[in-house]
Backbone as numpy.savetxt, mean C-alpha at the origin, in Angstrom:
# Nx Ny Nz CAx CAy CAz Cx Cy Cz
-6.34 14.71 4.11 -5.70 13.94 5.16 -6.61 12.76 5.51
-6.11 12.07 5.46 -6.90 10.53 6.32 -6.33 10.00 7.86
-7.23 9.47 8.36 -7.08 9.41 9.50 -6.97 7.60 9.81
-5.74 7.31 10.75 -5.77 6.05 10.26 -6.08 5.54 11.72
-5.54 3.87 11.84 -6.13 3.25 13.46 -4.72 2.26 13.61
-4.34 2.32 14.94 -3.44 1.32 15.07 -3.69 -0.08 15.30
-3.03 -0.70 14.77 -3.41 -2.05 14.80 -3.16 -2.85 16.13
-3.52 -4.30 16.64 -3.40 -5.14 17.63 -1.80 -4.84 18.24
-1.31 -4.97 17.21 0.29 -4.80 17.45 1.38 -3.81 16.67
0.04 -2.48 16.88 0.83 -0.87 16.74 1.05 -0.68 15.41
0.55 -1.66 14.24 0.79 -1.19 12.55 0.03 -0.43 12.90
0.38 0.21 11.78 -0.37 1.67 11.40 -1.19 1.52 10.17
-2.47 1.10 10.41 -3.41 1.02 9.61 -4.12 2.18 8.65
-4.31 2.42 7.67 -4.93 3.40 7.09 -6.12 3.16 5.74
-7.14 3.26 6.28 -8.37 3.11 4.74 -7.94 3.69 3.46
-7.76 2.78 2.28 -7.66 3.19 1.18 -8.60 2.48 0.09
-8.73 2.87 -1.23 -9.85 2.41 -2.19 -8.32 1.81 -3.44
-8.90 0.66 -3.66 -8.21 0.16 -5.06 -9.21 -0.10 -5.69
-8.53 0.72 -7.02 -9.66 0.63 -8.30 -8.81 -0.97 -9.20
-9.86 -1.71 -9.66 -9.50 -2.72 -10.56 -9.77 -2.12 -12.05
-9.21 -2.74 -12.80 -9.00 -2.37 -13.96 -10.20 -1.96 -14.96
-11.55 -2.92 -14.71 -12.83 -2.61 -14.89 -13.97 -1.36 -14.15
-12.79 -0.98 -13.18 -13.74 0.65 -12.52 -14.27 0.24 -11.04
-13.88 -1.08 -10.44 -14.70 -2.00 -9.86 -13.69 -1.36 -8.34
-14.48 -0.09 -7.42 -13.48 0.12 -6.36 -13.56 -0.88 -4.74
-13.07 -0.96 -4.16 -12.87 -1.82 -3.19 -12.33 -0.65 -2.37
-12.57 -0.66 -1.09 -11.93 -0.38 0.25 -11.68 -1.19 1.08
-10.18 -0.94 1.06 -9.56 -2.10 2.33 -8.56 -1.19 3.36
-8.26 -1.62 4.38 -7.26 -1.28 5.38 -5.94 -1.59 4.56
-4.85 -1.22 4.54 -3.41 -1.13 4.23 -2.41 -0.66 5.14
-1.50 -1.20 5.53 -0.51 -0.97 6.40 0.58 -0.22 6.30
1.04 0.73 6.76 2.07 1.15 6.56 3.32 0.99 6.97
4.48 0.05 5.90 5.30 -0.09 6.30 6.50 0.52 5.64
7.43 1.06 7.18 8.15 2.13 6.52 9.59 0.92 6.18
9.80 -0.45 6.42 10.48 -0.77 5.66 10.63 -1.22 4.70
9.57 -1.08 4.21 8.77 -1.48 2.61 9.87 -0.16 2.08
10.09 -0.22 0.74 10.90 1.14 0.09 9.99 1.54 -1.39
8.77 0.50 -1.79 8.26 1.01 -2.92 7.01 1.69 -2.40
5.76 1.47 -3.63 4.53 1.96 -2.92 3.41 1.14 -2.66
3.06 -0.38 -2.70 2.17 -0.68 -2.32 2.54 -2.44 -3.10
2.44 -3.28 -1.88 2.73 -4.82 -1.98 1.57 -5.26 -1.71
0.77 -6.00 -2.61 0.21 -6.81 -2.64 -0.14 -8.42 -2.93
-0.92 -9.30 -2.49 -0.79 -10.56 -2.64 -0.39 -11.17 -4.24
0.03 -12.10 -4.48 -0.58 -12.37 -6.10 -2.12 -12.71 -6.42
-2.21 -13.09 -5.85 -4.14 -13.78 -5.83 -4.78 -13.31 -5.48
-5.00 -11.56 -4.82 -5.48 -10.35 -4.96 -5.30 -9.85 -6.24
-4.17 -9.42 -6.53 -3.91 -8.51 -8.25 -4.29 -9.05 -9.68
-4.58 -10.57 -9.09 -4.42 -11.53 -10.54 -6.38 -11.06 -10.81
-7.18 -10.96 -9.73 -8.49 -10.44 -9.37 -8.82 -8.89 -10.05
-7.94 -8.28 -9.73 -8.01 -6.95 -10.30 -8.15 -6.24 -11.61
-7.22 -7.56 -12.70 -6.98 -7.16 -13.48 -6.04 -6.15 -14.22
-5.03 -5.98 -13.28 -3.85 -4.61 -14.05 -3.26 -5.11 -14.99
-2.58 -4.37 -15.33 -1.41 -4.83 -16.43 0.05 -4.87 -15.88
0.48 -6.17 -16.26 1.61 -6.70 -15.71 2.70 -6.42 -16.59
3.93 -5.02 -15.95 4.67 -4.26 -16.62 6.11 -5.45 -16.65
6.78 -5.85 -15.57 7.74 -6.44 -15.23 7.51 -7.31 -13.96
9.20 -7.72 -13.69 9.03 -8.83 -12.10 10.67 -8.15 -11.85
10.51 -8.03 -10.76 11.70 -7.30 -9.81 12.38 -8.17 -8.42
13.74 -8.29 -8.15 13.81 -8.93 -7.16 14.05 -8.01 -6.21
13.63 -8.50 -4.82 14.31 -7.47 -3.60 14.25 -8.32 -2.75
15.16 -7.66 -1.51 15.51 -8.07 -0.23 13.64 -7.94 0.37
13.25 -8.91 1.38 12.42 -8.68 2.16 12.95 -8.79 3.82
12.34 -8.77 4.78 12.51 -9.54 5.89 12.46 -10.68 6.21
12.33 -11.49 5.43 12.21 -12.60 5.58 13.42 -13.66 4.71
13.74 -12.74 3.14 14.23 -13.70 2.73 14.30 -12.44 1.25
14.82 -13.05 0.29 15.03 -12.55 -1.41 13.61 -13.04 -1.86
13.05 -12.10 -2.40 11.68 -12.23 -2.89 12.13 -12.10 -4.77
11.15 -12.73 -5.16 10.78 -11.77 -7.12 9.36 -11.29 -7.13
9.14 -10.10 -7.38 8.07 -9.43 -7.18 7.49 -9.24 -8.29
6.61 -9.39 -9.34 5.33 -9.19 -10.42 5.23 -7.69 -10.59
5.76 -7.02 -11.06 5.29 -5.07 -10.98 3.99 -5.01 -11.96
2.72 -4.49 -11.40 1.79 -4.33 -12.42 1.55 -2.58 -12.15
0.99 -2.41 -13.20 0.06 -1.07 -13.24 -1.03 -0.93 -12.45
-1.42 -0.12 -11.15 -2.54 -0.26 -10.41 -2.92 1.26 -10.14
-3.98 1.02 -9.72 -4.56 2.14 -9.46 -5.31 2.31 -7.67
-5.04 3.19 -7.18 -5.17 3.44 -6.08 -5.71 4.92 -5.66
-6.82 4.87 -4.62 -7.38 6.48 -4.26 -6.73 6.54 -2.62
-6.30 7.73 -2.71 -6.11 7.52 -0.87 -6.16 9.30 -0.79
-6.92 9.48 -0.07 -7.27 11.25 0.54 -8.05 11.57 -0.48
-8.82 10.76 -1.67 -9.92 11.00 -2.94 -8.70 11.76 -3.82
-7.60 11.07 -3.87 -6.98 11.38 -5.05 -6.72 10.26 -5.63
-6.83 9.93 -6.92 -6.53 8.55 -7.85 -5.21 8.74 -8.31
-4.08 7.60 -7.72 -2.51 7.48 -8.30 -2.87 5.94 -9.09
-2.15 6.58 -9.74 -1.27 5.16 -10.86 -0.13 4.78 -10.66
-0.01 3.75 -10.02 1.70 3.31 -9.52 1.87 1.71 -9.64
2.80 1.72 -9.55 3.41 -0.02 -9.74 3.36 -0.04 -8.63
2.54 -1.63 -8.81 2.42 -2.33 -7.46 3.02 -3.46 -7.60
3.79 -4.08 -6.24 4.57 -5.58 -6.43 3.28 -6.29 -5.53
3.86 -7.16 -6.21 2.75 -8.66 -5.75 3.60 -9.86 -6.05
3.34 -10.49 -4.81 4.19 -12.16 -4.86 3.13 -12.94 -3.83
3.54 -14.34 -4.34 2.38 -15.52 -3.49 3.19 -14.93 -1.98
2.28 -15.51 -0.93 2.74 -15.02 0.35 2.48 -13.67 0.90
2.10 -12.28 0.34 2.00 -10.89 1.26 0.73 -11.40 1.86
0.88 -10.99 3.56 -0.71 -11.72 3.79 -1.01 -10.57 3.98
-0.32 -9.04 4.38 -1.02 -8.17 4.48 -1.18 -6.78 3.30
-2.08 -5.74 2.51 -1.61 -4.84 1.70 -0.67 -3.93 2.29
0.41 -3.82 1.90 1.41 -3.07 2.50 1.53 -1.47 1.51
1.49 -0.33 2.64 1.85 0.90 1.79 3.05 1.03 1.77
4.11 1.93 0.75 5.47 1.95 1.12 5.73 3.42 1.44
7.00 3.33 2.24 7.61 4.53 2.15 7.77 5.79 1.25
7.55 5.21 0.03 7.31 6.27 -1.54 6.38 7.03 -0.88
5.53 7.00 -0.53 4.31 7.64 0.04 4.51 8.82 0.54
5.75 8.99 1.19 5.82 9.53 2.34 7.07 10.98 1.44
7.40 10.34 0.15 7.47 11.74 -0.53 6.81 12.87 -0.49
5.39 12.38 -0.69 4.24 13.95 -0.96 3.39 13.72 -0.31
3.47 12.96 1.31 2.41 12.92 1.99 3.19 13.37 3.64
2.64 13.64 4.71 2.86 13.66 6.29 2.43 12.92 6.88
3.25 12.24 7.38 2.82 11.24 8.28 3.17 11.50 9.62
2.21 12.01 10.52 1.76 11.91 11.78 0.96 10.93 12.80
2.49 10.37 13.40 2.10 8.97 14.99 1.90 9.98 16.24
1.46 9.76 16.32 1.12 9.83 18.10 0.43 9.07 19.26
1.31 7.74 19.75 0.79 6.49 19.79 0.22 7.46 21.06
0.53 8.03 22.06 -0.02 8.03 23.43 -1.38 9.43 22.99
-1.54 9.69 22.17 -2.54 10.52 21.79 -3.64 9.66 21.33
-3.25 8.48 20.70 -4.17 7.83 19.81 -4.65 8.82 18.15
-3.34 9.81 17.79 -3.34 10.28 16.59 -2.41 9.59 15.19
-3.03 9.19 14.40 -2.18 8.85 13.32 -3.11 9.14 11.93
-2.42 10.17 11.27 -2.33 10.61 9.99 -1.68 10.40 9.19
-2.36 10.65 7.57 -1.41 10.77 6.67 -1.86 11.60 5.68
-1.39 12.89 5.32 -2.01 13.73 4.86 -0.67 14.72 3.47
-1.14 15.36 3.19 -0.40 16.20 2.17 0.33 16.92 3.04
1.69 16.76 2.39 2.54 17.94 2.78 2.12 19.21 2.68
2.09 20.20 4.42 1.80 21.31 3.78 2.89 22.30 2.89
């Protein structure tokens, strides 16, 4: 389980590690957004850094507008488990966004007036 922090304006922040393609890990904050529907949006000019391998480009609805999204192969640790998942990336994400996929084989526990927010394995 990881333990996450709410943000200025109540995102739900959570520490995660992205591995680049050379082994090279990074820890950054990532947001969880549950109207995101994949697993993890990132910038283009972050991923192009990383080095993945660029599988396809996908269009979707955003909030803002019709996006085309870059799908690469990435790699990601979150609770010290390493997933391999397609990540979208387009010019413009200013923030790393987690998606809802997540929330298949994970629990996610808010409790804004507690100051609790998790995200942990289904028990």
């Amino acid at each position: 389980m990881i333990e996450g922090k709410f943000g200025d304006n109540e995102e739900l922040i959570f520490p995660i590690e992205i591995i680049a393609a050379e082994g090279l890990e990074f820890e950054i904050d990532a947001i969880l957004d549950t109207g995101f529907s994949e697993w993890l949006a990132i910038d283009k000019q972050d991923v192009d850094e990383l080095g993945w391998l660029y599988v396809t480009n996908q269009s979707m609805q955003t909030a803002r507008r019709f996006d085309k999204f870059d799908i690469y192969l990435g790699k990601v640790r979150i609770d010290k488990q390493e997933f391999d998942i397609p990540v979208h990336a387009a010019i413009g994400v200013t923030d790393i966004l987690l998606g809802r996929k997540w929330l298949r084989n994970r629990q996610l526990v808010v409790d804004m007036a507690s100051g609790v927010l998790t995200l942990g394995e289904n028990p």
